[in-house]
C-alpha positions, 0 to 999 in steps of 0.5 A: 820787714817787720823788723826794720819798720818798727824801729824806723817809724820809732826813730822817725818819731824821735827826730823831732826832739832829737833835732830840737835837743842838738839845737839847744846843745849847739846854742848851749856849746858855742854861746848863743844870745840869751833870750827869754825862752833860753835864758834858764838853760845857761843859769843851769846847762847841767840839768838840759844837757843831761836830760837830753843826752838821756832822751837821745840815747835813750830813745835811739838805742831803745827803737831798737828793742822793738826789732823782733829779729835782732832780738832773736839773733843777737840776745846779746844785743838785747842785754848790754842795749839794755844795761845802757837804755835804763840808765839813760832813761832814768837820766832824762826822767830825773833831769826832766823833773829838776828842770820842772821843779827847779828851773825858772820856766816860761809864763806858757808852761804853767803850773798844770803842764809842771804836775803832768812833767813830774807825774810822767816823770815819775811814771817812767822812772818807776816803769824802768825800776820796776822793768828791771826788777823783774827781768832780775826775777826773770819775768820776761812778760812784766819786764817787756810791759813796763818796759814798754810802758817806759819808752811810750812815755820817753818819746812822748816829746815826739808825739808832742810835735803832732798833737801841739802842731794843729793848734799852732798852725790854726790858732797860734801858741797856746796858752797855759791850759791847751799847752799843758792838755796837748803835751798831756794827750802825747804821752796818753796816746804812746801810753794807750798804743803800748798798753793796746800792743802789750795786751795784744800780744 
């Protein structure tokens, strides 16, 4: 049971973000109007389309790392999985930091949710590197860690949904200050639930 609830309840979390990045796909594919709030998307599709064909796969294929039975089963799985999951990964992160240091971004981002996008950014893609490095040394408890400390923060945009929702339905958009801190508390509360899981275990 157990091994088909926690990919489930990953996969649940993605589809928020997902949906939203095969809507702004579409818009980029069939040519939408231009708005304020797309508008940076069409001046670079490259980057978005990147970055969100890398979150998709990556936190899709990656739901399924965290299926204790498929993993004991099938170790074959586990591997080309992951041979696929590091570099979508590294995709979405470093995309995500271009489109943060490079892309025209709306007046409600602000500088403060810019710096969190590069430190998170920067997190995951060396959580990855240093996930890799050592499952290369065989160290299969640092390579479960950081790996899972990777994938805490890649689904943060899922965590996002609910820690931005509040405010909207209560308050309406949030400034440049609540909409940084919100986003910031997604990815702290995978981060806090994966370090709970890692030292549990």
């Amino acid at each position: 049971m157990r091994s088909r609830t926690i990919p489930a309840a990953l996969l649940a979390l993605s589809a928020v973000p997902i949906v939203a990045g095969a809507i702004r796909m579409t818009e980029l594919s069939v040519g939408a109007a231009i708005t304020p709030d797309n508008a940076r998307f069409f001046a670079a599709p490259l980057p978005v389309s990147l970055h969100i064909a890398g979150a998709t796969v990556y936190t899709v294929v990656g739901a399924f790392q965290f299926a204790p039975g498929l993993r004991r089963s099938r170790p074959g799985w586990h591997r080309a999985a992951g041979r696929v999951l590091v570099p979508a990964g590294l995709v979405a992160a470093l995309a995500g930091m271009w489109m943060t240091l490079f892309s025209p971004l709306p007046e409600t981002d602000g500088a403060l949710l810019g710096v969190f996008r590069v430190i998170f950014g920067t997190a995951m893609a060396a959580s990855l590197t240093l996930g890799l490095l050592a499952i290369r040394r065989r160290d299969i408890a640092a390579h479960r860690a950081w790996m899972m400390r990777a994938y805490a923060i890649g689904l943060g945009a899922g965590t996002q949904a609910f820690t931005l929702l509040p405010w909207f339905l209560v308050v309406g958009t949030p400034g440049q200050l609540p909409k940084a801190l919100l986003m910031a508390a997604g990815w702290l509360i995978n981060l806090a639930v994966a370090e709970w899981v890692i030292r549990r275990s």
